[in-house]
N, C-alpha and C positions, 0 to 999 in steps of 0.2 A: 874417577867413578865411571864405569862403563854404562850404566844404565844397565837394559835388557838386551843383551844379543842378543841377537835376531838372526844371522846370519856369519858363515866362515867360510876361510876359502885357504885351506892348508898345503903349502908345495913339498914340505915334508914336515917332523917331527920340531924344525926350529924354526922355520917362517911360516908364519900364518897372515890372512886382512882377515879382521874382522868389522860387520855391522851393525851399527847400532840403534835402537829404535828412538835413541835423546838425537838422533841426526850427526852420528859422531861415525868416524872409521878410523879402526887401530890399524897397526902395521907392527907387528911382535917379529923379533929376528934373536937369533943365540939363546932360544928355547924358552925363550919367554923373557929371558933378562933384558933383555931390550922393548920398550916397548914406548911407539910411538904415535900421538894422535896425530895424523895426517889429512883430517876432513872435518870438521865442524859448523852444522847451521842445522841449527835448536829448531828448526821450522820445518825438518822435512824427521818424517821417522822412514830409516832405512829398514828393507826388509830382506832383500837378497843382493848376491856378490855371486860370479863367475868368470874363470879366466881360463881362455880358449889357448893361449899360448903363455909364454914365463913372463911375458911381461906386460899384457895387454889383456886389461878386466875393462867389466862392467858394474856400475852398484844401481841397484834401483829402490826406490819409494815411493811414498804417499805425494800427493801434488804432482802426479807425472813427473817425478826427475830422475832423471835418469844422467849417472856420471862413467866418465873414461878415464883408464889409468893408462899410461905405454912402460913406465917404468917400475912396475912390480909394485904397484900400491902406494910407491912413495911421494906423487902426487893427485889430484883427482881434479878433473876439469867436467863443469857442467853441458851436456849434451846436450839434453833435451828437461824443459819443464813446460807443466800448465796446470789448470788447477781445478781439472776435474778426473786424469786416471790416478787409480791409488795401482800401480803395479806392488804385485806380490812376490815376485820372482824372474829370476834372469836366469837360463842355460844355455850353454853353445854344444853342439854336436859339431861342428867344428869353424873353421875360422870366419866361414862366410854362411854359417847356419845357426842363429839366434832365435831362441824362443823365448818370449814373453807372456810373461801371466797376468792378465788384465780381468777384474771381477765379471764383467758383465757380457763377456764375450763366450762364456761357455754354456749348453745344452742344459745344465741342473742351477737350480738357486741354492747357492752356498759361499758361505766363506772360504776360499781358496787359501792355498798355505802354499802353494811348491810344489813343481814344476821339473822331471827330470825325462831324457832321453835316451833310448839306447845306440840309437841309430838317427839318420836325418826321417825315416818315415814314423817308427813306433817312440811313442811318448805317452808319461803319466801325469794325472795331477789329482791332487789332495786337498781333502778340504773338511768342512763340517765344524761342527760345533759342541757343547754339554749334551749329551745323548743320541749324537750320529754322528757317522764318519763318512766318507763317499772316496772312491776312486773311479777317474774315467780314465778310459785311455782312445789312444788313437793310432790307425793305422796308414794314414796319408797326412806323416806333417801336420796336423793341428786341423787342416781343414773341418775334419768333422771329430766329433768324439763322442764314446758309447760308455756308457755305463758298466764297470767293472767289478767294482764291489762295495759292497754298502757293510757299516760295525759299529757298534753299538757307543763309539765317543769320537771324537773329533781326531783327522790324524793331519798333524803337521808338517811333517818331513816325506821325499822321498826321493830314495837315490835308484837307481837304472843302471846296471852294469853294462860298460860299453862292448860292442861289437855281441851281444847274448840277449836275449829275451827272459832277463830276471830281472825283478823289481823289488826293493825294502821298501815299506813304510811304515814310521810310528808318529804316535802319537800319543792322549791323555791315559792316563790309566795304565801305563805301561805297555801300549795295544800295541803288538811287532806285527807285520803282515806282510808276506815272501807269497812273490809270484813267479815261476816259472811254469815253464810248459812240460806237461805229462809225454813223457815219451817209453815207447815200448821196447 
């Protein structure tokens, strides 16, 4: 029983890790027929997964933990806990540039969902709830961030094409929203 996945992190069509919010992480290889639980503690609900290289991830959750893999998901050692951040998400823009989504740290009051990069300066994040959505974004690496668009339900996902200034986000309600820039 997987619970809720919460989070995936796919190196192609036959290896995937995924997260789980019961505090569990799979590890699927030969298209799904393989499938292996690699992480278990019923105490933490995991929320996001990112790997900066083939074989060196991160998984984060609720209680501040935060776990490392070096060997493609097929073990996970605890990093970091405590038991007051609930992280929402982990992304790397590259080996030595991690961003972290932590509630209480950003500019607007909302539930955060995730967290994506294009580059190490401009970054999104998403959030909201039953009748709003929010996106900020940022232009100096997280330091600061501004308000980018607001919709009418909560949006969960957002991915950031690398090396481009394009953004997807969805969320409840079927809500898809594409950001690029207007050029002439």
């Amino acid at each position: 029983d997987f619970g809720s996945i919460s989070d995936f992190y796919a190196y192609d069509y036959s290896k995937v890790v995924l997260t789980s919010e019961s505090g569990k992480i799979y590890r699927m290889t030969n298209g799904g027929f393989n499938l292996d639980e690699v992480y278990n503690d019923p105490s933490v609900v995991f929320t996001g997964i990112d790997f900066p290289t083939e074989t060196l991830g991160w998984a984060c959750g609720y209680n501040g933990h935060i776990l490392v893999t070096n060997n493609e998901g097929m073990t996970w050692d605890l990093q970091y806990a405590d038991s007051y951040n609930q992280f929402e998400d982990v992304h790397f823009t590259s080996l030595s540039e991690c961003q972290e989504l932590r509630r209480p740290n950003l500019p607007v009051s909302s539930f955060w969902h995730s967290v994506s990069f294009n580059d190490p300066d401009t970054g999104w994040v998403v959030g909201g709830g039953a009748g709003y959505g929010v996106i900020l974004r940022t232009n100096n690496g997280g330091d600061t961030w501004i308000l980018d668009h607001e919709s009418p339900e909560g949006l969960f996902g957002v991915f950031a094409v690398k090396g481009k200034e394009t953004a997807w986000a969805c969320g409840a309600g079927g809500n898809i929203v594409k950001y690029s820039p207007c050029t002439f």
